[in-house]
C-alpha positions as CSV (number, residue, x, y, z in Angstrom):
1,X,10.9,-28.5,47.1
2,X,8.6,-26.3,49.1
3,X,7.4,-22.9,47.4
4,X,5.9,-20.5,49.0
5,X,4.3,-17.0,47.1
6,X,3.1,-14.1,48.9
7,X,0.2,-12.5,47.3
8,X,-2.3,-14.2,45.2
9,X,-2.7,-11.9,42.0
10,X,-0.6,-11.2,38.7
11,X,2.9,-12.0,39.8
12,X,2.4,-14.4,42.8
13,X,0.0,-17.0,40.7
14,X,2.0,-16.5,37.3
15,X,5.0,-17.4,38.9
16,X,2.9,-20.6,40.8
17,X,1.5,-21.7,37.4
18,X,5.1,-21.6,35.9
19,X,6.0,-23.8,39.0
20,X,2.8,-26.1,38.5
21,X,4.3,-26.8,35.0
22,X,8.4,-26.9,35.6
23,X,8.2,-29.1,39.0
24,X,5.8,-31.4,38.7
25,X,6.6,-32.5,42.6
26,X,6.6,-29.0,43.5
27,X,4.3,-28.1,46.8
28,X,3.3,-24.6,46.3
29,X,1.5,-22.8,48.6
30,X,-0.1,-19.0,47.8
31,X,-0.7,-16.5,50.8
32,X,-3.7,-14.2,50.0
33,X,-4.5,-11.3,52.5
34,X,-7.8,-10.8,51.0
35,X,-10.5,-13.4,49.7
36,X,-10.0,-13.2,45.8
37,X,-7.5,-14.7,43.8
38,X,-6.2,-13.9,40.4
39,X,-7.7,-11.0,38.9
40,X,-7.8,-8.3,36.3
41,X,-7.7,-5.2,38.5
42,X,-7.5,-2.9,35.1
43,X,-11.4,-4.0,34.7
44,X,-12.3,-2.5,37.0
45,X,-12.9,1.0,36.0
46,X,-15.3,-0.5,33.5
47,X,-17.1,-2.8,35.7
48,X,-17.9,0.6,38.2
49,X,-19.4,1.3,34.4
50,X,-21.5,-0.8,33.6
51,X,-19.9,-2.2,30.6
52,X,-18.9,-5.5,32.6
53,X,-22.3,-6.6,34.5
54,X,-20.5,-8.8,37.5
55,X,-16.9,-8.6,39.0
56,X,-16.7,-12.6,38.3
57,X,-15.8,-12.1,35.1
58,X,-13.0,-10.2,36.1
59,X,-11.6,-13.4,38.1
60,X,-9.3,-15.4,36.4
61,X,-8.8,-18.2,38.3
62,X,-10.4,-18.5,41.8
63,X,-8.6,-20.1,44.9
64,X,-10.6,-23.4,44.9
65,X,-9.8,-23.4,40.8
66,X,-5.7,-23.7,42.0
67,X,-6.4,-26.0,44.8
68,X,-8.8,-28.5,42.9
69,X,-7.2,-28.2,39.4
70,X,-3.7,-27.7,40.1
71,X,-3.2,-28.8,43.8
72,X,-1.7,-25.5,44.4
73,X,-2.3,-24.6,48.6
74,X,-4.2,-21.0,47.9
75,X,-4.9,-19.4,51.7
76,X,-7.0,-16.4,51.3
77,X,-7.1,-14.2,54.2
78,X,-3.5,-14.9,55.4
79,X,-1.3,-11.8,55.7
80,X,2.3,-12.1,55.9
81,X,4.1,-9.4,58.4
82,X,7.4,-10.6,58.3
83,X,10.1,-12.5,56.7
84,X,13.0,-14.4,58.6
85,X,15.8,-15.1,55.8
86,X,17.7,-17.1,58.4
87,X,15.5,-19.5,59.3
88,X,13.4,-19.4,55.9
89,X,10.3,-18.8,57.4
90,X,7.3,-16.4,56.6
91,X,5.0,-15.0,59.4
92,X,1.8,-13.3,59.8
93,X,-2.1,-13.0,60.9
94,X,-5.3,-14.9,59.9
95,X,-7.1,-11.3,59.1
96,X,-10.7,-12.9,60.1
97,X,-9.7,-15.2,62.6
98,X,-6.8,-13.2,63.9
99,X,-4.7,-16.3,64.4
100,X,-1.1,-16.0,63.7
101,X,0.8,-18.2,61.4
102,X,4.3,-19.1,60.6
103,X,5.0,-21.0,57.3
104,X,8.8,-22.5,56.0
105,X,9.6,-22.4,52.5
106,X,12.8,-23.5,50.2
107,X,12.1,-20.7,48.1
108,X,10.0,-17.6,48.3
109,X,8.6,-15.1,46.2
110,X,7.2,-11.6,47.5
111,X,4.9,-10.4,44.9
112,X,2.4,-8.2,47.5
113,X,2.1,-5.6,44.7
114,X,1.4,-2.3,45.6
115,X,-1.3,0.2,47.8
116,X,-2.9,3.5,46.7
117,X,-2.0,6.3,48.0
118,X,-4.7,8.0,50.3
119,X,-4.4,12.0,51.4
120,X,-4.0,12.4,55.7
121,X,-5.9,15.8,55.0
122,X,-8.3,15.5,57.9
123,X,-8.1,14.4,61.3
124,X,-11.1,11.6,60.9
125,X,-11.9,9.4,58.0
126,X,-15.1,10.4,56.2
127,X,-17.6,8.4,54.6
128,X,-17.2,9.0,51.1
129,X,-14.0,9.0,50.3
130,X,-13.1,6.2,48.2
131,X,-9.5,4.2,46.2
132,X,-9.8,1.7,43.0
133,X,-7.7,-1.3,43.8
134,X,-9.0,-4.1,44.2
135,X,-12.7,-6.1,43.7
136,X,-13.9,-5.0,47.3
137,X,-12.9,-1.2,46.8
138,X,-14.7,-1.7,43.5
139,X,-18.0,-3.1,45.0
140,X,-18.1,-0.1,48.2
141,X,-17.9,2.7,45.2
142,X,-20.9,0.8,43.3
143,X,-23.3,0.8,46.6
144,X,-22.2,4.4,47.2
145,X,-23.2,5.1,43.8
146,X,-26.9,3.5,45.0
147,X,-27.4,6.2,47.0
148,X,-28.0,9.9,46.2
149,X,-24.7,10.9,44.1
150,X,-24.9,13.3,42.0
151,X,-21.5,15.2,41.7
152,X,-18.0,13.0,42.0
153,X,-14.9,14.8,42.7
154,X,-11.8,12.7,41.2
155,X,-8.3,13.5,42.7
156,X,-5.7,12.4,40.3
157,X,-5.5,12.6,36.6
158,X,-3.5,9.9,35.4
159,X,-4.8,6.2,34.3
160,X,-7.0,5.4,36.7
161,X,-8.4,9.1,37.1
162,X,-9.1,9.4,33.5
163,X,-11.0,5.8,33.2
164,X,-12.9,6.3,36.7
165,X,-14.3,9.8,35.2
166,X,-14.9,8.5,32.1
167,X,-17.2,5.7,33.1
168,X,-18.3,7.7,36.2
169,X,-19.5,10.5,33.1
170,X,-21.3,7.4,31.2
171,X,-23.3,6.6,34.3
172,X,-24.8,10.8,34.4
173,X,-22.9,12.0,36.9
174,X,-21.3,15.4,37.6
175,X,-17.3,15.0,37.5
176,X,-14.6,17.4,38.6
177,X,-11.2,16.5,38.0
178,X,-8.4,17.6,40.3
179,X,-4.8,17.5,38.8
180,X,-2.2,18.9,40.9
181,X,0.6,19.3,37.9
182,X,-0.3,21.0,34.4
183,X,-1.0,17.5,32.4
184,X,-3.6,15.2,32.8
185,X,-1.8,11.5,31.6
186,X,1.3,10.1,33.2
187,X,4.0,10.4,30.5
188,X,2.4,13.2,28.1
189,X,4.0,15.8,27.3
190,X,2.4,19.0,27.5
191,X,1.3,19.6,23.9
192,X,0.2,16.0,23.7
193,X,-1.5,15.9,27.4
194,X,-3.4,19.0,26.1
195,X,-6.0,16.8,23.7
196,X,-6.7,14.7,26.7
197,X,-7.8,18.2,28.5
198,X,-9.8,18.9,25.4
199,X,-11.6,15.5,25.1
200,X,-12.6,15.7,29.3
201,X,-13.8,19.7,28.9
202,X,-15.7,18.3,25.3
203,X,-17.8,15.6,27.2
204,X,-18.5,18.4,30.3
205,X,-15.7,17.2,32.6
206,X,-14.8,20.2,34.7
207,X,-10.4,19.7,34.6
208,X,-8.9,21.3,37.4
209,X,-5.3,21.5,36.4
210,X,-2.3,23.0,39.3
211,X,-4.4,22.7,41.8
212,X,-3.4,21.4,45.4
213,X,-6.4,19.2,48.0
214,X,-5.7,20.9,51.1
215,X,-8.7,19.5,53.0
216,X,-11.9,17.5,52.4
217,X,-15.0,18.6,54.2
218,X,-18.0,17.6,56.4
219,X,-19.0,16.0,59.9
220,X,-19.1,12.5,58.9
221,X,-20.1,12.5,54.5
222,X,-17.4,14.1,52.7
223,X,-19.5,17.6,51.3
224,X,-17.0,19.5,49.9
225,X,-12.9,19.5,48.2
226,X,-10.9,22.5,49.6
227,X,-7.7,23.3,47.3
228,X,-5.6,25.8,47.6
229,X,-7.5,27.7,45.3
230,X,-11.3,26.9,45.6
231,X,-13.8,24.9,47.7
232,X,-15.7,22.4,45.1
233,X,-19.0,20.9,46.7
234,X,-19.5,17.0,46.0
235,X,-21.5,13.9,47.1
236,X,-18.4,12.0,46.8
237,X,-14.2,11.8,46.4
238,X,-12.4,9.1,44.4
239,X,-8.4,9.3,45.4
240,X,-6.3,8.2,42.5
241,X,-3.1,9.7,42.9
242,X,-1.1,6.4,42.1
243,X,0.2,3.7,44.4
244,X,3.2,2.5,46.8
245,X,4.8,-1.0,46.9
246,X,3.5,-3.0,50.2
247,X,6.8,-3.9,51.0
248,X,7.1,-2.0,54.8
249,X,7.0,-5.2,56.2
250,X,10.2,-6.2,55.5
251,X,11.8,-3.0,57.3
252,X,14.9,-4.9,59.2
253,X,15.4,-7.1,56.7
254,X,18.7,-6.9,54.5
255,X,16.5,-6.7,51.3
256,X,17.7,-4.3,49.3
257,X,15.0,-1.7,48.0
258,X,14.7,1.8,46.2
259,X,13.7,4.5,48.0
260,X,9.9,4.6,47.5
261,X,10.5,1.0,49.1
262,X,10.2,-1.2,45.8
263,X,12.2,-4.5,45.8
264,X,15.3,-4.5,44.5
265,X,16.0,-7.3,41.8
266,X,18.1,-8.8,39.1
267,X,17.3,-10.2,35.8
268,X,15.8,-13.6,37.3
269,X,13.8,-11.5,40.1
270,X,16.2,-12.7,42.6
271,X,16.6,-10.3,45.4
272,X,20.3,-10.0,47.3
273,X,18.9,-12.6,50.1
274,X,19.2,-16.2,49.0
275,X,16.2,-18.0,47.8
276,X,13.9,-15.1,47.8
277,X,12.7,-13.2,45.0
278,X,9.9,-10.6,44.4
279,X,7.9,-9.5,40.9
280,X,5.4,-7.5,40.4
281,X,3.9,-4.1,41.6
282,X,6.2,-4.3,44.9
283,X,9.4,-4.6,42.5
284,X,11.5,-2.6,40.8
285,X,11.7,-3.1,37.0
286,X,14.7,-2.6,34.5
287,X,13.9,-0.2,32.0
288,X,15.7,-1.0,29.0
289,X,15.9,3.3,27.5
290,X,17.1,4.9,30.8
291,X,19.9,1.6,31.4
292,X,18.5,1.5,35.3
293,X,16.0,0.4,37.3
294,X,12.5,1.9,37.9
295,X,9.3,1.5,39.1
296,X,6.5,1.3,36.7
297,X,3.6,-0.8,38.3
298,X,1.9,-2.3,35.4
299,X,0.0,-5.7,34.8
300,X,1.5,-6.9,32.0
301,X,4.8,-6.1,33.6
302,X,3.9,-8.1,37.1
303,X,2.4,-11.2,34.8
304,X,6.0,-11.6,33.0
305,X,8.4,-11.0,36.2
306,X,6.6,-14.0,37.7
307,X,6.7,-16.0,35.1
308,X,10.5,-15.3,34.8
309,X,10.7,-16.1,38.6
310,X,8.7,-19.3,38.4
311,X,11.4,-20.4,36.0
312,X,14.5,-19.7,37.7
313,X,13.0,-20.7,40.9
314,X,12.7,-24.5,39.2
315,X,16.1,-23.9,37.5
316,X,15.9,-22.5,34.4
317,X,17.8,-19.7,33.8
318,X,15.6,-17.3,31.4
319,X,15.6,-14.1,32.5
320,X,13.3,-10.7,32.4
321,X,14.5,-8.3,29.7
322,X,13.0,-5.0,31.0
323,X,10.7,-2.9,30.0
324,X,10.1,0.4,28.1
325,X,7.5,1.7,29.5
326,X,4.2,0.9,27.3
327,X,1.1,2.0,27.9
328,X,-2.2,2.8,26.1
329,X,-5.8,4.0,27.0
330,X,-9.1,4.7,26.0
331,X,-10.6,8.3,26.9
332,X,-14.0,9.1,25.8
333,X,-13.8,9.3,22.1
334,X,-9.9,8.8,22.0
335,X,-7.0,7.0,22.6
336,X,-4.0,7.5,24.5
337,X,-0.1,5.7,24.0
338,X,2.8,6.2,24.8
339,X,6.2,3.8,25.0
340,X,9.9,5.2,26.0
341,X,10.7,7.9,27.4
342,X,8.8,11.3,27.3
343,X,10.4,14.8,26.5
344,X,10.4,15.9,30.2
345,X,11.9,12.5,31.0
346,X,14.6,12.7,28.4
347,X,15.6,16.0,30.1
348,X,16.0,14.6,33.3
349,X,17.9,11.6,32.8
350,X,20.6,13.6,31.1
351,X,19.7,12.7,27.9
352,X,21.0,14.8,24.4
353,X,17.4,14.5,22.4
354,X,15.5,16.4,20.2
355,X,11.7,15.5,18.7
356,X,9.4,15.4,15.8
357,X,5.9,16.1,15.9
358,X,3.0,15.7,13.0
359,X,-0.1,15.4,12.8
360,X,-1.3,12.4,10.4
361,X,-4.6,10.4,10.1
362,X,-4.4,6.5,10.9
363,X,-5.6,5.2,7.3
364,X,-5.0,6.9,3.5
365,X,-6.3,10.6,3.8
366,X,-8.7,10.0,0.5
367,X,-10.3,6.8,1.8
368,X,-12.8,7.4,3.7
369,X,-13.6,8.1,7.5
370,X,-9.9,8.7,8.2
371,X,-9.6,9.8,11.6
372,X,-7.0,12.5,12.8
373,X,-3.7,11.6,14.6
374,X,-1.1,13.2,16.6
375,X,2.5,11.6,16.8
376,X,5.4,12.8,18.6
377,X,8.9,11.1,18.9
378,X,11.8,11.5,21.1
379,X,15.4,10.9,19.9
380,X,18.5,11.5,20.5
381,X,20.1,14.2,18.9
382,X,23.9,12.9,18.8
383,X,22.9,9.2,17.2
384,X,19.6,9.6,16.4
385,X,18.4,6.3,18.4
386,X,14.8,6.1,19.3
387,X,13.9,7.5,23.4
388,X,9.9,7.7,22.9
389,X,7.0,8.0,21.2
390,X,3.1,9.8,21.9
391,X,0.2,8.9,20.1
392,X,-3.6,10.1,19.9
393,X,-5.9,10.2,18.3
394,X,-9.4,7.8,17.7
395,X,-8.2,5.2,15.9
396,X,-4.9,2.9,15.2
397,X,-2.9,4.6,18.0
398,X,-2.5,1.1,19.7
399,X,-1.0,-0.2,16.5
400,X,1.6,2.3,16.3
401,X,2.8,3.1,20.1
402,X,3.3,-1.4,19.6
403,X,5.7,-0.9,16.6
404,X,7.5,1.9,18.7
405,X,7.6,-0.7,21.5
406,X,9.2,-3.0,19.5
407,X,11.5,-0.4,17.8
408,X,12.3,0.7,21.2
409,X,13.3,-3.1,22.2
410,X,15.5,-3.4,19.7
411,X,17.1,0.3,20.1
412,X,16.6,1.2,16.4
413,X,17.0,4.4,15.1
414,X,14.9,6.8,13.1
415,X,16.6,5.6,9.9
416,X,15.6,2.2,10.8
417,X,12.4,3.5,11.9
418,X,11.9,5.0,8.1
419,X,12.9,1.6,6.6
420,X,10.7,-0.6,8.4
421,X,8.7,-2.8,6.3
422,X,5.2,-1.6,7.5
423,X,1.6,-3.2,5.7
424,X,0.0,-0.9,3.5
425,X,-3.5,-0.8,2.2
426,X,-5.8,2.5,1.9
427,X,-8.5,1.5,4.6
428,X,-5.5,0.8,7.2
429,X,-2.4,2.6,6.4
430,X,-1.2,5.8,4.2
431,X,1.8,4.5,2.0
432,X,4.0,6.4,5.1
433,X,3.0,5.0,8.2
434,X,2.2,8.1,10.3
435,X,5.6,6.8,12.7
436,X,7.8,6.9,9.3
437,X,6.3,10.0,8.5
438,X,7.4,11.9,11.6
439,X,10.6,10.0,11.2
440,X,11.3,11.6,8.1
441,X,10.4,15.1,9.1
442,X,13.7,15.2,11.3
């Protein structure tokens, strides 16, 4: 059996390994438009840092790693450009050489993850102007930094945004912020997103909140950030205003996709075309509190889809159980989670709720060094299941937004919530968990 993966990071090389192990006759081969294999893309905010010294140590496993070790056929530099279902074939370009290429497979799995979005503001590109998305993009922001930058403009306040201008911060420069809604944080609600406004302004980020980029300046070195409010001057402009599945080469295909162009896919990641599936960042995801598909491009997520394709590709039928949408972060002195659905999401999907809101500290309140901690669930208001949780604060938020994961997975209620058996010692816990306590306040 001939399997063939397009893209060589999370998704495409989980799904290979999972391969490597079910099939031992298996011949795999991996299609990689860029040179590097297998790595941790979420590093790589704190590699621009500092706080990781080479972008090696990001690399999992490097292509000659899956050709010598596991005798998997890993092509960097081959990008596929289209797809022929009929004749099970994949097409596309040696990017350095330029040669074309047309390779058959039994069984296929898309997993070409996603692109950042860029702004068409002006009508030439300008030096200066920089995305975070892979190692190379990572490496051309570090020898810009070499060079006389003193003030960074960052477009975009969600993860990226927020890691990029905290590590930018550490390294002495001059940060503006540029947020186009009112919350900085994808998934905060407004009275949680606020402490992350707090903690940027507290550390001498300047937060530009409902703002619009209407044009970036200069001849050929981005000089200045024109919104529709203000003109900020700057030595340099980091775009991170989130990403879009690379999926626009399979436009004539029958595959089905959502409208921002992600893969459609069912519990085994097969698409509706035989023998080809997709996971990952160019893939829609099942989201287990809103009953429907979505897209939520995250690592962990594109690691486990490919696994579960890898399986069912070699026959065994386990399939992906969705996701509620987990996520937590460091910024500056705090920490960011949330899991579920948010307030403003609850509204949207339709959804009866109501919410509970408290503010706690992460161990016993007489032990000392107990740090503050903000906690806000969602629920529904008819049956009181669980929608969402919020957490910050500077310590023991990742515990907690895990719990709510769990509780979310399992679709408990606050009752259940209050009844959980949680651990309980002074330095670690008040004899109410902080998530039991805003349970019970309902």
């Amino acid at each position: 059996m001939k399997y063939v993966m397009i893209g060589g990071d999370a998704a495409g090389m989980s799904c290979a390994m999972q391969i490597y192990r079910e099939d031992p006759d298996a011949h795999i081969v991996a299609l990689e438009k860029g040179e590097i294999f297998s790595y941790g893309q979420c590093g790589l905010p704190y590699f621009i840092g500092g706080l990781i010294d080479h972008h090696d140590k990001l690399i999992a496993r490097s292509a000659d790693t899956f050709r010598d070790k596991y005798g998997i056929d890993a092509r960097c530099s081959h990008e596929v450009t289209s797809i022929d279902p009929d004749q099970k074939t994949v097409s596309g370009i040696h990017t350095k050489t330029k040669m074309p290429f047309t390779e058959t497979y039994d069984r296929l799995l898309i997993a070409t993850g996603a692109s950042p979005v860029t702004l068409d503001l002006n009508d030439r590109s300008l030096d200066g102007v920089h995305v975070l998305k892979t190692i190379p993009h990572a490496l051309s922001i570090i020898k810009h930094l070499q060079k006389d930058v003193s003030h960074i403009t960052i477009i975009g306040g969600g993860y990226i945004g927020l890691e990029m201008a905290e590590n930018l911060k550490a390294l002495g420069k001059d940060i503006h912020l540029i947020q186009r809604g009112s919350t900085l944080g994808p998934g905060f609600d407004q009275e949680m997103a606020k402490h992350l406004e707090e903690e940027a302004t507290t550390h001498g980020i300047h937060v530009v909140l409902n703002e619009t980029v209407q044009r970036l300046l200069g001849d050929s070195h981005v000089t200045a950030v024109q919104t529709d409010k203000q003109t900020i001057d700057t030595d340099m402009v980091i775009i991170a205003i989130g990403v879009n599945p690379q999926t626009s080469f399979l436009d004539g295909t029958a595959i089905d996709r959502l409208e921002n162009g992600a893969i459609v896919v069912n519990r085994y990641m097969q698409t509706n075309v035989k023998d080809i599936y997709a996971a990952g960042d160019c893939a829609a995801t099942y989201h287990l509190v809103k009953k429907r598909l979505d897209y939520i491009p995250l690592g962990t997520t594109a690691n486990k889809q490919g696994r579960i394709a890898g399986f069912h590709m070699t026959g065994t039928n386990r399939a992906f159980q969705g996701v509620t949408g987990t996520a937590v972060m460091k910024f500056m002195d705090v920490t960011a989670g949330r899991t579920g659905l948010s307030e403003n999401e609850a509204k949207k999907e339709g959804i009866p709720y109501s919410t509970s809101t408290i503010r706690s500290t992460d161990h016993a309140g007489y032990y000392p060094d107990a740090k503050k901690m903000k906690v806000k669930l969602i629920y529904r208001s008819d049956n009181r299941s669980l929608l969402g949780a919020q957490i910050i604060g500077k310590s023991g938020v990742d515990k907690r937004i895990d719990v709510m994961a769990t509780a979310l997975y399992q679709e408990l209620t606050l009752t259940d919530l209050e009844d959980l058996d949680i651990s309980y010692a002074p330095p670690f816990n008040s004899v109410w968990d902080p998530l039991q306590q805003a349970a019970r306040r309902t």
